[in-house]
C-alpha positions in Angstrom: -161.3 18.8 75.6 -161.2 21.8 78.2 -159.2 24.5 76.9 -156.8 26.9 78.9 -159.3 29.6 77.4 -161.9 28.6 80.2 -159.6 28.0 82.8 -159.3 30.9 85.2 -156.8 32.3 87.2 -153.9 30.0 85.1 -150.4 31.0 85.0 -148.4 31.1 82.3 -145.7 28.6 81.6 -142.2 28.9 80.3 -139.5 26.5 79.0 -136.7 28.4 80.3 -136.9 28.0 84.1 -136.9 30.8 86.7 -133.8 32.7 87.0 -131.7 30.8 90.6 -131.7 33.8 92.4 -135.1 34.8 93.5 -134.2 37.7 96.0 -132.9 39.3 93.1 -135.6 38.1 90.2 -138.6 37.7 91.6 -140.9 35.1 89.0 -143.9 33.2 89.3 -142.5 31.2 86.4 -141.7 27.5 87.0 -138.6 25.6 86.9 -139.6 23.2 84.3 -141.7 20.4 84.2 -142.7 16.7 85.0 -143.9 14.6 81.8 -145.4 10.7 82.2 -143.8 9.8 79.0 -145.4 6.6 79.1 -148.9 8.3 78.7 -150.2 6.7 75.2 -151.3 10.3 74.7 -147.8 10.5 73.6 -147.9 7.6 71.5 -147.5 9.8 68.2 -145.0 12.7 70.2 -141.7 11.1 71.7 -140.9 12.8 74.6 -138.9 11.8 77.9 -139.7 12.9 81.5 -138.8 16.0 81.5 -138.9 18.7 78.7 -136.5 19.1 75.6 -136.4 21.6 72.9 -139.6 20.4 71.0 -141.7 21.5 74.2 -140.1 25.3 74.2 -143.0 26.9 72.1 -145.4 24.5 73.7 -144.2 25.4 77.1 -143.7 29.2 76.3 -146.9 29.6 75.4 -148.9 27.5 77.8 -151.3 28.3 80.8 -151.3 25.7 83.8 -154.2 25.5 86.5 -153.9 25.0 90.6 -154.4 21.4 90.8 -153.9 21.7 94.6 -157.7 20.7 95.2 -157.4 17.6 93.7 -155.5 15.7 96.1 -152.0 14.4 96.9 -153.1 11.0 94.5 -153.6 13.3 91.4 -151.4 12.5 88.9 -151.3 15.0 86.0 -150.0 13.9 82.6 -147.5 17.1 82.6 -147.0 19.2 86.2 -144.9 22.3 86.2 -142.0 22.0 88.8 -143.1 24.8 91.0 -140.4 27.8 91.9 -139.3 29.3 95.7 -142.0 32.2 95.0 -145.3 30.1 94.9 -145.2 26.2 95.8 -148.9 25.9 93.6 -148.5 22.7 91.8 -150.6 23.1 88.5 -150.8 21.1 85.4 -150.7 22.1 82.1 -152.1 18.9 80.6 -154.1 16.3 82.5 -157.4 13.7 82.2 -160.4 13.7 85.1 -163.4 11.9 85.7 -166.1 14.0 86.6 -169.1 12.1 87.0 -169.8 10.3 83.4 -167.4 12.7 81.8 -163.9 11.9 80.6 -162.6 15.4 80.2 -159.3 16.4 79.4 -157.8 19.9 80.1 -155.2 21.3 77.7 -153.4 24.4 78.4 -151.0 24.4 75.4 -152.0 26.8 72.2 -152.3 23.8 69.3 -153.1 26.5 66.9 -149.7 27.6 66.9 -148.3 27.3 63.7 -145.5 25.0 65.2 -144.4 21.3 63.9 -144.4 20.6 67.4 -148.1 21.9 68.3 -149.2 20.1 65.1 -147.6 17.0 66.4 -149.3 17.2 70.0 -152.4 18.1 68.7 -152.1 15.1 66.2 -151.2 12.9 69.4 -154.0 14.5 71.6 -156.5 14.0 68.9 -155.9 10.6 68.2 -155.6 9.8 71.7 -159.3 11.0 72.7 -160.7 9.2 70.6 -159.1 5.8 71.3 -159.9 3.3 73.9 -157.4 4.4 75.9 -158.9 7.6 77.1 -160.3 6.0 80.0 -159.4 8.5 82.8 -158.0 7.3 86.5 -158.1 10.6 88.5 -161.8 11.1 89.4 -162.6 14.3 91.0 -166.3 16.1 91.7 -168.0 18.2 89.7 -167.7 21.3 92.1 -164.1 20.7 92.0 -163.9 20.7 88.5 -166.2 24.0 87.7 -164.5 25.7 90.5 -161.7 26.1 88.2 -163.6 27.6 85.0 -164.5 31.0 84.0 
């Protein structure tokens, strides 16, 4: 697992999405977010596509990476909706391939003492060290590092 901690240059996520007016509030902040709910790293947190209240701490306190440089067949397990400031799409949870690694980044605080980060990090756990983790996006190693501190 690749923690938000060695990620550079992440932005910080939020449940609420940005304000609609950005001439007036100008945020980096996203407007909410994208969740394959069919993931089996979900198999122990229900969750539909797109947030509800059990992600607001998770969200509010998470740290997405650009995932730009991975290519347009990418497909994070959760992607921020980017706002009309900055187009970036980043990810605050997703699964690579880099080389003979299976790595998985994780940009939500599971130390949090939160039923809901329990729960994820129960899921996560459990889902690592399955059969299932078996990534699909394969990236390079360059790539990969390019996005750690």
């Amino acid at each position: 697992v690749v923690s938000y901690k060695c990620a550079k240059n992440s932005a910080e996520g939020s449940f609420i999405p940005v304000f609609w007016s950005p001439v007036f509030f100008p945020s980096k902040k996203p407007c909410g977010a994208i969740i394959d709910e069919t993931h089996p790293i979900f198999d122990l947190f229900p969750t539909d596509k797109y947030p509800d209240y059990h992600w607001k701490n998770l969200l509010d306190n998470s740290y997405a990476i650009d995932i730009s440089s991975f290519g347009d067949s990418f497909n994070p397990i959760v992607e921020t909706v980017p706002n009309f400031v900055d187009n970036t799409p980043r990810s605050p949870l997703f699964e690579v391939k880099v080389g003979k690694a299976d790595l998985l980044y994780l940009g939500f605080d599971l130390e949090a003492d939160d039923i809901a980060a329990k729960q994820l990090e129960k899921s996560v756990y459990n889902y690592i060290i399955s059969d299932n983790f078996r990534p699909k996006n394969i990236i390079n190693k360059d790539a990969f590092l390019s996005l750690l501190e």
